[in-house]
C-alpha positions as CSV (number, residue, x, y, z in Angstrom):
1,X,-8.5,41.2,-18.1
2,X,-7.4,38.0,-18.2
3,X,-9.6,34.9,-19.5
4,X,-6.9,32.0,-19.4
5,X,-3.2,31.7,-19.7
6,X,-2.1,34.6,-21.6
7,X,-5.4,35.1,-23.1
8,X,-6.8,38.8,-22.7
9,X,-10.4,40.5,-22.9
10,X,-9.9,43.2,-25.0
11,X,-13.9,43.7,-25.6
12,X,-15.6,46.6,-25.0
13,X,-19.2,48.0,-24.2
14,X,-21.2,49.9,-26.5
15,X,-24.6,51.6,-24.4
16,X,-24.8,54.1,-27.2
17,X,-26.2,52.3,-29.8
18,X,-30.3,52.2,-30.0
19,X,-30.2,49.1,-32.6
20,X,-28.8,46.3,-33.6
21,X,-28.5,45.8,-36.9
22,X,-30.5,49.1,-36.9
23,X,-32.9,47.0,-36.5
24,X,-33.6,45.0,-33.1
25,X,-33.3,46.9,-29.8
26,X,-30.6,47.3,-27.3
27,X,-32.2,48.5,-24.0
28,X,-29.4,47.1,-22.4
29,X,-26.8,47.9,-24.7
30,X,-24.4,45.6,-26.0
31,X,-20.4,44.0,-25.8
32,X,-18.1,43.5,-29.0
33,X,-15.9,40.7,-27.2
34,X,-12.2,40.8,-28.7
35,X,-9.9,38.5,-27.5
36,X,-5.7,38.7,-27.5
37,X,-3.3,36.0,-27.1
38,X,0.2,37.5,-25.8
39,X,2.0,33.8,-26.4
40,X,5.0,33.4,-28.1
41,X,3.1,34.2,-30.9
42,X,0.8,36.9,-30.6
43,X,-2.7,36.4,-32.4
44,X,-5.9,38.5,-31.8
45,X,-9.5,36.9,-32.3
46,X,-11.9,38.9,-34.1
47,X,-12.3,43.3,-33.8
48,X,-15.0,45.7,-32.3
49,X,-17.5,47.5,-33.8
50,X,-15.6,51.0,-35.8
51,X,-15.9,53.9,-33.0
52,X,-17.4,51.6,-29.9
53,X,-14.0,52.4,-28.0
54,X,-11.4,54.6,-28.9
55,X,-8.6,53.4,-26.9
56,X,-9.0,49.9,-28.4
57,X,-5.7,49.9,-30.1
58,X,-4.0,51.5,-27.6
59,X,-5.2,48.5,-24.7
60,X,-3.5,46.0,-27.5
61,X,-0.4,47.7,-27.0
62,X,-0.3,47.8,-23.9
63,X,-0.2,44.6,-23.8
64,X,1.9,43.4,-26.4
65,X,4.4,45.7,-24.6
66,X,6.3,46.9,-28.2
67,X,5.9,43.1,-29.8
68,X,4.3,43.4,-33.2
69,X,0.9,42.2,-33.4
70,X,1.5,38.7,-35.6
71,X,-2.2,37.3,-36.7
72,X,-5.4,38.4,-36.7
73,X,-7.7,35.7,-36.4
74,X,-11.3,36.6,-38.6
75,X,-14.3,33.8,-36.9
76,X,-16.6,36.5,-38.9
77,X,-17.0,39.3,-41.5
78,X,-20.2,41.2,-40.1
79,X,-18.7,44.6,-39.4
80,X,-19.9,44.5,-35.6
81,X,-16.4,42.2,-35.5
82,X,-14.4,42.8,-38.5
83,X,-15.0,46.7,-38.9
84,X,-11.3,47.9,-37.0
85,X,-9.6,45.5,-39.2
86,X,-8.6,48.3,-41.7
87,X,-7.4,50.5,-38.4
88,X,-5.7,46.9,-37.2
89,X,-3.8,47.1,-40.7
90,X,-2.8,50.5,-40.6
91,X,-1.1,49.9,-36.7
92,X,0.2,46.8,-37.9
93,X,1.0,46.4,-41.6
94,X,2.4,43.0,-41.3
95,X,-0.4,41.5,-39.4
96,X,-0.6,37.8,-41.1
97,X,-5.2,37.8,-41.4
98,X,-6.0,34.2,-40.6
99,X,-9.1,33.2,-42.4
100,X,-11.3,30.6,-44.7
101,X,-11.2,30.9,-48.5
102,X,-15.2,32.0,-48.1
103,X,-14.0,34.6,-45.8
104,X,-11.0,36.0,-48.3
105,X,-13.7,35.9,-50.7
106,X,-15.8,38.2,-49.3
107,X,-13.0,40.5,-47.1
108,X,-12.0,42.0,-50.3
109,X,-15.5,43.8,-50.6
110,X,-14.6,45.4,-47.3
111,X,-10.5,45.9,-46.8
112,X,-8.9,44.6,-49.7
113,X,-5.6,42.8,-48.5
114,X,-2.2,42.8,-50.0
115,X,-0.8,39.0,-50.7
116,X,1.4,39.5,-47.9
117,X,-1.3,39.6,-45.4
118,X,-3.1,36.8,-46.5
119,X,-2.8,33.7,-44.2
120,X,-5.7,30.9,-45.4
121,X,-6.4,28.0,-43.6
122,X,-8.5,24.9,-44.3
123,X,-10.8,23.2,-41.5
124,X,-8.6,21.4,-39.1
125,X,-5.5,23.1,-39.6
126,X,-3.5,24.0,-36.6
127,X,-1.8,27.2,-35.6
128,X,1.0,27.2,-33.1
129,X,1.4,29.9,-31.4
130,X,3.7,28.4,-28.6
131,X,1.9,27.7,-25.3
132,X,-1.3,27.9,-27.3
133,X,-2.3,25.9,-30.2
134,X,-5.1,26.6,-32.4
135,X,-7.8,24.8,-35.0
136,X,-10.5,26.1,-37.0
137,X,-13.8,24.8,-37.5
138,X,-16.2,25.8,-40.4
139,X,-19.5,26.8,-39.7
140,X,-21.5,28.1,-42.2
141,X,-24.4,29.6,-41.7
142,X,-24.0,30.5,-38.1
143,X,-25.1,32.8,-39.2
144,X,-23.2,34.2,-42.2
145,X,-21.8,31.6,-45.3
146,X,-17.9,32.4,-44.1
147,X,-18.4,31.7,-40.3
148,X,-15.7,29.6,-38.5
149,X,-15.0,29.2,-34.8
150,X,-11.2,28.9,-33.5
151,X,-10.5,26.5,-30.8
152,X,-7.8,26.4,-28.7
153,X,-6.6,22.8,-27.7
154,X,-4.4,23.9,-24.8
155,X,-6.8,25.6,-22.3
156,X,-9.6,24.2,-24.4
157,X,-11.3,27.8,-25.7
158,X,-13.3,27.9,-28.1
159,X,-13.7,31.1,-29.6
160,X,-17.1,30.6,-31.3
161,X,-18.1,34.3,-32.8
162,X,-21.9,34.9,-32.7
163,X,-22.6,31.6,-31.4
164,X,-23.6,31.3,-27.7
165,X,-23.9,35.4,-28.3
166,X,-26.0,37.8,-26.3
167,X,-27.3,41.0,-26.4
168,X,-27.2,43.4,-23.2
169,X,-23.7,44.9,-22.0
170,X,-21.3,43.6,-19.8
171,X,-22.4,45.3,-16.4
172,X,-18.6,44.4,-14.4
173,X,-18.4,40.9,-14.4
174,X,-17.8,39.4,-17.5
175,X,-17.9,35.5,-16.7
176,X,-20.6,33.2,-16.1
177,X,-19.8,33.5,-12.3
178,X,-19.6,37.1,-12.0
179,X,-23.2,37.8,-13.1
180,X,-26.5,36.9,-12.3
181,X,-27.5,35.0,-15.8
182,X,-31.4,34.5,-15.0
183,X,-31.5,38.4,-14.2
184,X,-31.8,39.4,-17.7
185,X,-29.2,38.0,-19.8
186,X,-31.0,35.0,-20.4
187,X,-33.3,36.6,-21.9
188,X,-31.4,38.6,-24.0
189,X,-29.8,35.6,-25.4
190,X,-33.0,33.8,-26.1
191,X,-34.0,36.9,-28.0
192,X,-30.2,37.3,-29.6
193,X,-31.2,33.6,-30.4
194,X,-34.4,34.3,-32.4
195,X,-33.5,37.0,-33.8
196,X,-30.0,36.6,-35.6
197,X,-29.4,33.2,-36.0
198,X,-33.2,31.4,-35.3
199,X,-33.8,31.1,-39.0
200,X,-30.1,29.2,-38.9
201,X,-31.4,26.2,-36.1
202,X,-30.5,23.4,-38.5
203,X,-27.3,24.9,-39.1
204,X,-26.4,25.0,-35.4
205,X,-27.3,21.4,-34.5
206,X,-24.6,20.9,-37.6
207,X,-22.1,23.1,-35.9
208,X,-22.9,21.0,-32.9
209,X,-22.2,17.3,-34.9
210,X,-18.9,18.8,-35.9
211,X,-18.0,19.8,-32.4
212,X,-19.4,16.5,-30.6
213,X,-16.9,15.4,-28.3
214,X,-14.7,18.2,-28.0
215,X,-14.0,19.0,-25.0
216,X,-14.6,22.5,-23.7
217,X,-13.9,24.7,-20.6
218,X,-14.2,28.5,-22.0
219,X,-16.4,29.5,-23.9
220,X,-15.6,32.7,-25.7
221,X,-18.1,34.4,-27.7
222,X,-18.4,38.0,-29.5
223,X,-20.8,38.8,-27.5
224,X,-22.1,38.6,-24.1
225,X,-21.0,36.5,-21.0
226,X,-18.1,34.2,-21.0
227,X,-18.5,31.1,-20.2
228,X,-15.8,29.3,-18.0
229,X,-17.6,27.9,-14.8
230,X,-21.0,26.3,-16.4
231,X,-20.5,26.1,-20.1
232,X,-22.1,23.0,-20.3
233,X,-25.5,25.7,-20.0
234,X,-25.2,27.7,-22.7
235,X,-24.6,24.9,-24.7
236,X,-27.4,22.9,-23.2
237,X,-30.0,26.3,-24.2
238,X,-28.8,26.5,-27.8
239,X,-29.6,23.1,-28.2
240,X,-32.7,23.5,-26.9
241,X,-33.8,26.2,-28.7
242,X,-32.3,24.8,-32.1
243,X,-34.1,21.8,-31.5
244,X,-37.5,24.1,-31.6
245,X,-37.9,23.0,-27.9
246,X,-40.4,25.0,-26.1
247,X,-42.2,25.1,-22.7
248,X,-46.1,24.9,-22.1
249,X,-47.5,28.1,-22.6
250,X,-49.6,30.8,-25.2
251,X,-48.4,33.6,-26.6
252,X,-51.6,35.5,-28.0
253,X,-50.7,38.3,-30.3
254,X,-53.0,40.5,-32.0
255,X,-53.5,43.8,-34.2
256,X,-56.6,45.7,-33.3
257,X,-57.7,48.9,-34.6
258,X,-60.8,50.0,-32.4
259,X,-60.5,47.4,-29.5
260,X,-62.7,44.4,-31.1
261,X,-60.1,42.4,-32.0
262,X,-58.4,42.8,-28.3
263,X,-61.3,42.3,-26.8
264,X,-61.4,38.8,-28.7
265,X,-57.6,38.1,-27.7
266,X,-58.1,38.5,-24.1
267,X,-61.2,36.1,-24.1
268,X,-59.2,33.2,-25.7
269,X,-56.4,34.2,-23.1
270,X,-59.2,33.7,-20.3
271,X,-60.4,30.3,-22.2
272,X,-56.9,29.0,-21.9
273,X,-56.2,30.0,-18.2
274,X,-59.6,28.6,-17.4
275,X,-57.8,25.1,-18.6
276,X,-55.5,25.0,-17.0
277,X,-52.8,27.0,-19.2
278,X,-50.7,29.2,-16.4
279,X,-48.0,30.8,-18.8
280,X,-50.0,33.2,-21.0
281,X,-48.9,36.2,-23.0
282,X,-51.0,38.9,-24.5
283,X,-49.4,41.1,-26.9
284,X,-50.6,44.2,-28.7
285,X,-48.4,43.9,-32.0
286,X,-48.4,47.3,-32.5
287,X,-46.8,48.3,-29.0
288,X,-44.6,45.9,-28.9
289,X,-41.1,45.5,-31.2
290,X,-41.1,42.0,-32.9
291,X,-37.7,41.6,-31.7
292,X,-39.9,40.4,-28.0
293,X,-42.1,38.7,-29.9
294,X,-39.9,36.2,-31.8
295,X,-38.3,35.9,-28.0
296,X,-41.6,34.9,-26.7
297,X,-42.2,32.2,-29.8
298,X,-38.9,30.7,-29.1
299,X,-40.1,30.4,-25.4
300,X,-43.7,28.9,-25.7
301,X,-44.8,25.8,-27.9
302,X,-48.5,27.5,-28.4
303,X,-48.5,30.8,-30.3
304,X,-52.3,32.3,-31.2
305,X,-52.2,35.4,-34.0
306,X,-55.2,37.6,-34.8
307,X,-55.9,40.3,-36.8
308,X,-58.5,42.7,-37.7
309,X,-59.5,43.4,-41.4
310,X,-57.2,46.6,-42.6
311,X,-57.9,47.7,-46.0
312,X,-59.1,44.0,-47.3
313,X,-55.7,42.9,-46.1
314,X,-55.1,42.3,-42.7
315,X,-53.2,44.6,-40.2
316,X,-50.1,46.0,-41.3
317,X,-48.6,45.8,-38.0
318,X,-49.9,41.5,-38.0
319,X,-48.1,41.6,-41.7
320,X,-44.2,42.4,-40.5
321,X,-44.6,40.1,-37.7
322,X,-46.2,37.1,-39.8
323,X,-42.9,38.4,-42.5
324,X,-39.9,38.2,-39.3
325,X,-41.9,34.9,-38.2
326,X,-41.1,33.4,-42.1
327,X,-37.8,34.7,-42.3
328,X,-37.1,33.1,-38.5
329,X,-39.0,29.6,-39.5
330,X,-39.7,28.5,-35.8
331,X,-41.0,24.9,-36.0
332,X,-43.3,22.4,-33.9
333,X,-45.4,25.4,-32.4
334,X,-49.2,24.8,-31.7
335,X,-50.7,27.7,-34.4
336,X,-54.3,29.4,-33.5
337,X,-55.9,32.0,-35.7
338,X,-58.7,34.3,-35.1
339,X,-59.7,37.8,-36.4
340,X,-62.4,40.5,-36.7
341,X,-63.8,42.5,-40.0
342,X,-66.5,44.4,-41.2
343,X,-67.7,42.8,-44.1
344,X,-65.1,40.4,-45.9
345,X,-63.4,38.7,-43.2
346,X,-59.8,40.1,-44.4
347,X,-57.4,39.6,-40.8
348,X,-58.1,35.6,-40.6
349,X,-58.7,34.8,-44.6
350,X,-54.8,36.6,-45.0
351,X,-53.5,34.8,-41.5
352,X,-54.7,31.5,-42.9
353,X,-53.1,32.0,-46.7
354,X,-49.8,33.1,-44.4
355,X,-49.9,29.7,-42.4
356,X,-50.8,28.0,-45.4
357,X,-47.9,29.4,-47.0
358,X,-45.3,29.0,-44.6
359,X,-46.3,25.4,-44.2
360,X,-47.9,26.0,-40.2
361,X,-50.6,23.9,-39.5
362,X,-53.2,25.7,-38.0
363,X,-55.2,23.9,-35.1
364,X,-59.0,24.1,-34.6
365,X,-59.6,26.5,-38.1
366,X,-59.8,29.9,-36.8
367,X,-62.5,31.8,-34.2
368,X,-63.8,34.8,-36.4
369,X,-66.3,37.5,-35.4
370,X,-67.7,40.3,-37.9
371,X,-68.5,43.8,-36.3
372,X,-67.6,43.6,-32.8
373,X,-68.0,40.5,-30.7
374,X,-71.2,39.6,-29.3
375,X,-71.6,36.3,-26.7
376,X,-72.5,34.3,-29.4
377,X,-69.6,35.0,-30.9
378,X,-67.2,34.2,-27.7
379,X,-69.1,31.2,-27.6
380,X,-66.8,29.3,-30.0
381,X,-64.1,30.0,-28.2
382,X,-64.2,27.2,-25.3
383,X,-64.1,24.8,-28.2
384,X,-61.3,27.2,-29.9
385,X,-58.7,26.9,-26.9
386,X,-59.6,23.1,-25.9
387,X,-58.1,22.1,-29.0
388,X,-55.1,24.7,-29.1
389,X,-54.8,23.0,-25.3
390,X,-55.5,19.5,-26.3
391,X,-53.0,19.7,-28.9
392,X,-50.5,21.2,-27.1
393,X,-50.3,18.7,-24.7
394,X,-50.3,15.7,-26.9
């Protein structure tokens, strides 16, 4: 398929897979984008995930029609893009791979290179590959140390790896305005977002510095749509969400063992519908993956945890979530914290050394019930969610 002037989709679709990172989910599968420039110089950008399509090589030659493949362009080393670059090797052995010296660094822990195949480049370099022209821009920690995008100042391309990435496969349409975005793929960006390169925000408005005034009409990223009618949008949401921007609204997440501690969460989700809160979530951390849950912080400014006491410690379920929550580091959310025990008050005491820790101020203290909750103890909760409201509104 073709993106631009002699600039092929050689992506593919993988509906197989059940994880991510064997770690976050894929209900709607997932692309590996690969893109092939068939100039006067022939250069493909980044490779597929080993095994996601067999005839991958064979769609490269097709094109090329007998030419030899000249460069292969590496944005990033995570295998999802690199891991056919050994089988790019053996098909073409004098295949020039175009990189950063952080990149050569760390490709020799993977497919170590001869000399001959080595082809560094420094930020700002150009290479010409006739019609085509292409720079590199560095940008580290989107979301690995080596990461660069590749621009292309002719059609004005840019190539930009996991940036502006998505999960969920590519259902026909591949562009921007072959697919119905707010469907579902919106959402699977936000949560691509906050899962794999959230932690990575300050990084990205950096990336964003660097590419200030460049203009650009494609958008070409690893994964997910391509963007060539509206990219001005996807640039507008990562901006937004690496900013910490957020809309009005709760999510209340808690970990209950007998029902005391849900019963809790759905009265302060009543308290805060009562004033006037319309967007409210309510989410039993042990039913649902934290992949949806770090989606849901990236979405709403007010987030409200709570825990019941679990073996003096609270919930173990609570614990991985508080864990992905430090490792993502949202910032400028409204924090709430309540929780349920027997005898030593275990869910809120750990949620409030977490906040503590982590550096999240925690409005209004935290609404706390021993045993099971009585009225007196969903009492405190109108004062509880006036201040979680109050401050979110400031």
């Amino acid at each position: 398929m073709i993106i631009s002037n002699k600039v092929h989709y050689v992506g593919t679709n993988d509906r197989k897979k059940h994880l991510f990172e064997n770690n976050w989910p894929l209900p709607y599968g997932v692309s590996y984008n690969s893109y092939l420039i068939a100039d006067e110089h022939t250069a493909l950008i980044d490779t597929i995930e080993y095994g996601s399509n067999p005839d991958y090589l064979h769609d490269i030659d097709a094109i090329l029609e007998g030419r030899p493949l000249e460069y292969l362009i590496v944005n990033h080393l995570e295998p999802d893009h690199s891991s056919m670059i050994g089988e790019v090797l053996r098909a073409y052995p004098s295949v020039k791979v175009v990189s950063n010296c952080k990149t050569f660094q760390l490709l020799q822990n993977y497919y170590p290179l001869r000399q001959e195949n080595i082809f560094q480049i420094k930020e700002g370099d150009v290479l010409e590959l006739g019609y085509h022209k292409l720079t590199f821009v560095l940008v580290p920690w989107v979301h690995w140390p080596e990461t660069m995008v590749t621009y292309d100042t002719t059609d004005q391309i840019l190539f930009s790896c996991d940036a502006f990435g998505s999960f969920g496969a590519l259902d026909g349409g591949i562009f921007d305005d072959t697919v119905n975005f707010e469907l579902f793929y919106e959402n699977e960006m936000r949560r691509y977002y906050s899962n794999i390169v959230g932690k990575w925000s300050n990084m990205v408005q950096k990336a964003f510095a660097k590419l200030a005034g460049v203009p650009i009409k494609f958008i070409c990223p690893s994964h997910g749509v391509i963007w060539r009618e509206n990219p001005g949008k996807v640039l507008a949401l990562y901006d937004k969400w690496s900013r910490y921007e957020a809309q009005e609204g709760f999510l209340v997440c808690y970990a209950s063992m007998y029902g005391n501690t849900e019963k809790f969460a759905e009265a302060i989700a009543k308290k805060l519908s009562e004033k006037g809160i319309k967007e409210i979530r309510v989410i039993d951390v042990s039913k649902t993956h934290v992949s949806y849950i770090l989606s849901d912080i990236w979405k709403y400014k007010g987030l409200v945890l709570g825990s019941c006491a679990y073996n003096t410690e609270m919930h173990p379920m609570m614990a991985m979530l508080t864990h992905e929550i430090s490792i993502s580091a949202p910032k400028n959310r409204v924090l709430g914290i309540f929780g349920g025990s027997s005898w030593n008050g275990a869910g809120a005491k750990d949620l409030r050394a977490w906040a503590e820790k982590v550096k999240m101020p925690v409005t209004a203290g935290s609404a706390e019930f021993m045993g099971r909750p009585f009225a007196q103890d969903l009492e405190q909760l109108d004062a509880f969610a006036q201040a979680l409201v109050d401050e979110i509104r400031k």
